[in-house]
Every structure is written in C-alpha cells, then in structure tokens.
C-alpha angles and dihedrals in degrees: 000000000000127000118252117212127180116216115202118203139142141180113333095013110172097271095223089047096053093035102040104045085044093056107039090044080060091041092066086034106257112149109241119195108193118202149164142190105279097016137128132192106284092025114118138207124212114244125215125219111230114201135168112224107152104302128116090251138025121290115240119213118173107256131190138303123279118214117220112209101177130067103248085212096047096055121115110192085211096077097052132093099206144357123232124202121202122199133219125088101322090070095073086050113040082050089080096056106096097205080064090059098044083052095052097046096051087060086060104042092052084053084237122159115275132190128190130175142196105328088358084090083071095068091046085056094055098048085056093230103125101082107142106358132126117226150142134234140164106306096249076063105053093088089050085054091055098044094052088058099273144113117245114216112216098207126152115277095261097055130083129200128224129213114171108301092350126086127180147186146187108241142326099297075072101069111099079056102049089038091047093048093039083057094053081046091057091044090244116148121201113196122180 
C-alpha cells in the first residue's frame, strides 16, 4: 500500500519547497495531496523564488504557479501518513487558520512523521507543539522556536535536523537531507 503524505502550502510558498518535496515524494510513490486554507482541487497558489544576492535577507521574485489537488475542507488527517510543511510566506499566514493547527496537531499526537522547512517551522510554533524539542529553521525563526518551548538548532542550509518523528531544515538547499530523513520516517527504503 502506498504512503500518503499531506503537503501544506499557501500563497507565496517558496517555490522550490512546495514544487521539490511534491515531486520527489511522487517520484518514490508516495501519494501527495497538496492542499491550503481556501483551496479546491484544481485551485493554485503562486509561489515565490527566495534567493540570497547580498542583501541582509533573502530576495523574493514571483515563481510559478502551484497546483492544489485536494479540497482543504474535505481532508481528514486520519487517513494520512505525514505531514509536510513548505516554507516561504504562507507560512506567517496559514498559520492563523485554525483548521491548519488542528491538522498539525493531529500529526503529533498520532505520533506521525512531520517535516517542515524554512518558515514552515512557523506554523509548527503556533500549533504549540514544539516543547521540548530540538530543531532547526531558517535563521529570522530561531527566536520563535525558542519562544514556543524548543531549541533551535543553528546548522548549515543544506542540513536538516532530526527529533523523534520531526525533521527539519533551513531552507531548500536542504532538500536531498529532509527528503532522505522524511523517508526513514515513513519506513521507505530506496536501494540502487
């Protein structure tokens, strides 16, 4: 039987962090239902591009377009294997919807695998579900890790950190380390 993974983005999600994850978990068959607060199947978000060129803080440039192919309404968090956060903007946002929470929680309550990346660790503060717990984040979230009762782990962009059934990382260089622990997590095993 497959692997069923919910992916949770919203408007101006990092483009790599919604499109990657999405289409390397399909990639190793795993079934992906993206959704976002106020979407139906067929709906999309717009993405934005985060990149770093000088500045104190990332550059955004407007990015595709993501395409949502689950109801946000009709999911049932039971019926789902993980949870994957993107980052980008949305995260600041989604995090207000109170369906999102109760989402969230459920994954951590079940004790289910959860990944969040980048600004997706926002929405992982405001469920209060980080007590405890040891993690990593873009750098501009580590204080709201350690105000919601974690440690934020300060690692290079293409690492990710691991706590239990959560694993984290900074940003989308990070990608081929959160992917390859969220796949330990769902018990999938890749051999060349």
């Amino acid at each position: 039987m497959a692997k069923k993974v919910l992916l949770l983005v919203g408007d101006y999600v990092e483009d790599y962090e919604a499109m990657v994850p999405f289409q390397a978990m399909g990639a190793v068959g795993i079934d992906v239902d993206a959704i976002a607060p106020d979407r139906k199947a067929g709906d999309v978000v717009p993405t934005a591009v985060h990149d770093f060129t000088g500045d104190q803080t990332y550059k955004e440039l407007r990015g595709h377009n993501f395409a949502i192919n689950k109801d946000f309404d009709a999911v049932n968090p039971e019926e789902y294997d993980g949870l994957y956060i993107a980052g980008g903007r949305s995260a600041e946002y989604i995090r207000l919807n109170k369906r999102v929470l109760e989402i969230v929680k459920h994954f951590f309550d079940a004790d289910k695998p959860v990944a969040a990346i980048c600004h997706g660790i926002q929405v992982l503060t405001a469920a209060k579900v980080l007590e405890g717990r040891t993690l990593t984040a873009y750098v501009a979230v580590g204080p709201d890790i350690e105000l919601a009762g974690g440690t934020w782990k300060n690692v290079p962009a293409d690492q990710a950190v691991v706590d239990g059934k959560l694993v984290t990382s900074p940003a989308w260089p990070g990608h081929q380390q959160i992917l390859k622990e969220f796949f330990k997590l769902l018990n999938i095993q890749i051999s060349l």
